[in-house]
C-alpha positions in Angstrom: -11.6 8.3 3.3 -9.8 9.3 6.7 -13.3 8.9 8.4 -13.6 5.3 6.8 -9.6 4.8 7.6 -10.4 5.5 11.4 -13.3 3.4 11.7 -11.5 0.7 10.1 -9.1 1.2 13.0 -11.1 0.9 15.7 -12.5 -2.5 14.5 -9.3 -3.8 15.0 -9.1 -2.5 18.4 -12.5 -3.9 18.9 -10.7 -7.6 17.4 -8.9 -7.5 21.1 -11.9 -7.2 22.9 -14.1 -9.9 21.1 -11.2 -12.8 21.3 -11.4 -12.6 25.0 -15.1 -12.7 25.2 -17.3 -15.7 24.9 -20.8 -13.7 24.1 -19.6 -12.0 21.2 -18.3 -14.9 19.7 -21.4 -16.5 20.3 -23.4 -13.7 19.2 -21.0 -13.4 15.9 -20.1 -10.2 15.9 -17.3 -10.5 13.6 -20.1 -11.6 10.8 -21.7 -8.3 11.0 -19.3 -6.9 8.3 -20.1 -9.6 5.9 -18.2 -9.5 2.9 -15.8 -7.4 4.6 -14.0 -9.9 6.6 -10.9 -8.7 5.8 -11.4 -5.4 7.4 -10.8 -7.8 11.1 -7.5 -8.4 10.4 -5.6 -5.4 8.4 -6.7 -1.5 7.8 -4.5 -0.9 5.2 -6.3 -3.8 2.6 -9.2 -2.2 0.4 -11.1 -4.6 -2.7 -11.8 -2.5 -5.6 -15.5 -3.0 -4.4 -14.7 -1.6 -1.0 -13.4 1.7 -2.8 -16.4 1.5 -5.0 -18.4 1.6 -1.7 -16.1 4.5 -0.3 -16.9 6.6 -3.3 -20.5 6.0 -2.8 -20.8 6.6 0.8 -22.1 3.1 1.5 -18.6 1.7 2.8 -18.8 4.8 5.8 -22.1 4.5 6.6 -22.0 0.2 6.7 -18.6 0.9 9.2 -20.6 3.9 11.4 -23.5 1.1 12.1 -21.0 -1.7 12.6 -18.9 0.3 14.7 -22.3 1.6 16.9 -23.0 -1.9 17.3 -19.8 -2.9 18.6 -19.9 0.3 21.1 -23.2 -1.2 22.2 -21.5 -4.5 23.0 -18.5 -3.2 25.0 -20.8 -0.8 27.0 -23.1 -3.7 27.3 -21.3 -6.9 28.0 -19.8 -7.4 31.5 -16.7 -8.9 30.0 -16.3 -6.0 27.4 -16.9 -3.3 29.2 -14.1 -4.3 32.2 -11.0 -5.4 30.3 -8.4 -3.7 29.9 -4.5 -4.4 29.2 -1.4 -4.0 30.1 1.3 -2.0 28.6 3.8 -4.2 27.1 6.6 -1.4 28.0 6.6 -0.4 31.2 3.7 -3.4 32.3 2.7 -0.7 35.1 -0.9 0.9 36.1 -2.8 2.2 35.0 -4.2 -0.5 32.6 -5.3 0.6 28.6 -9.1 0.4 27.2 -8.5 1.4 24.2 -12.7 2.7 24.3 -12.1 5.2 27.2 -8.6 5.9 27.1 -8.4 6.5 23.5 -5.7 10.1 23.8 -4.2 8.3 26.8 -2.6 5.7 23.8 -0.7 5.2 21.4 -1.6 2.0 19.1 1.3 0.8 17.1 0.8 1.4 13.4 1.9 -2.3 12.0 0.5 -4.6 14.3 -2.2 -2.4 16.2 -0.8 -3.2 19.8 -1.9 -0.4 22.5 0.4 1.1 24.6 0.8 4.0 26.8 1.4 7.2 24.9 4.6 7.9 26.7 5.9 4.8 26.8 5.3 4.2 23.3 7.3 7.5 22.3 10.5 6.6 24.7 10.6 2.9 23.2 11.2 3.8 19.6 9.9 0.5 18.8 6.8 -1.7 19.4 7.0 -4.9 22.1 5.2 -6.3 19.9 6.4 -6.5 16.5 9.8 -7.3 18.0 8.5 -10.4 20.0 7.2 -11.4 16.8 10.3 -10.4 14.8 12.3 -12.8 17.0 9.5 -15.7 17.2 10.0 -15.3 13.1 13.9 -16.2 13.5 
């Protein structure tokens, strides 16, 4: 379940990339995890199917070819494969990709927002989730 867990992760990390790039909207990359929409938006939501499918093995090995497809894409797409982001902390170099600078980061654990490692671990608190916070109020 970690295995699943972790590849459910990165899919979100992969959301990021996608909303910022025309072909794999076009190309409907999102739709490759079918009844599993809900996997885009949250990590932490599982159907009773999806467990079903964890038990099985079929859930991990869907993810694994979903996931190889999206690597494809980054590595493939000239708008993938050079974005990166900045660090909502400090907003200094170097700039995150959360595909080749994955132990350089830290991604926040409620709203999946990437920061550097360090600055994430002096802030206490995400950027992000605040902003929101006070955009609630």
């Amino acid at each position: 379940m970690r295995e699943v867990r972790e590849l459910r992760e990165k899919i979100i990390l992969y959301k990021a990339h996608f909303m910022q790039c025309n072909k794999a909207m076009r190309e409907g990359q999102f739709l490759k995890l079918k009844s599993r929409q809900h996997f885009i938006d949250t990590s932490k939501v599982y159907t009773v199917q999806d467990l079903l499918d964890a038990n099985s093995g079929t859930l991990l090995a869907e993810l694994l070819a979903v996931v190889a497809d999206y690597e494809m894409h980054v590595r493939e797409c000239s708008t993938c494969s050079h974005l990166k982001f900045l660090c909502a902390v400090c907003t200094a170099p170097p700039l995150i990709s959360p595909f080749t600078d994955e132990y350089s980061l830290a991604q926040c654990p409620q709203c999946h927002g990437l920061l550097h490692r360090p600055c994430f671990n002096r802030s206490h608190s995400c950027p992000y989730c605040l902003a929101q916070l006070v955009n609630e109020s």
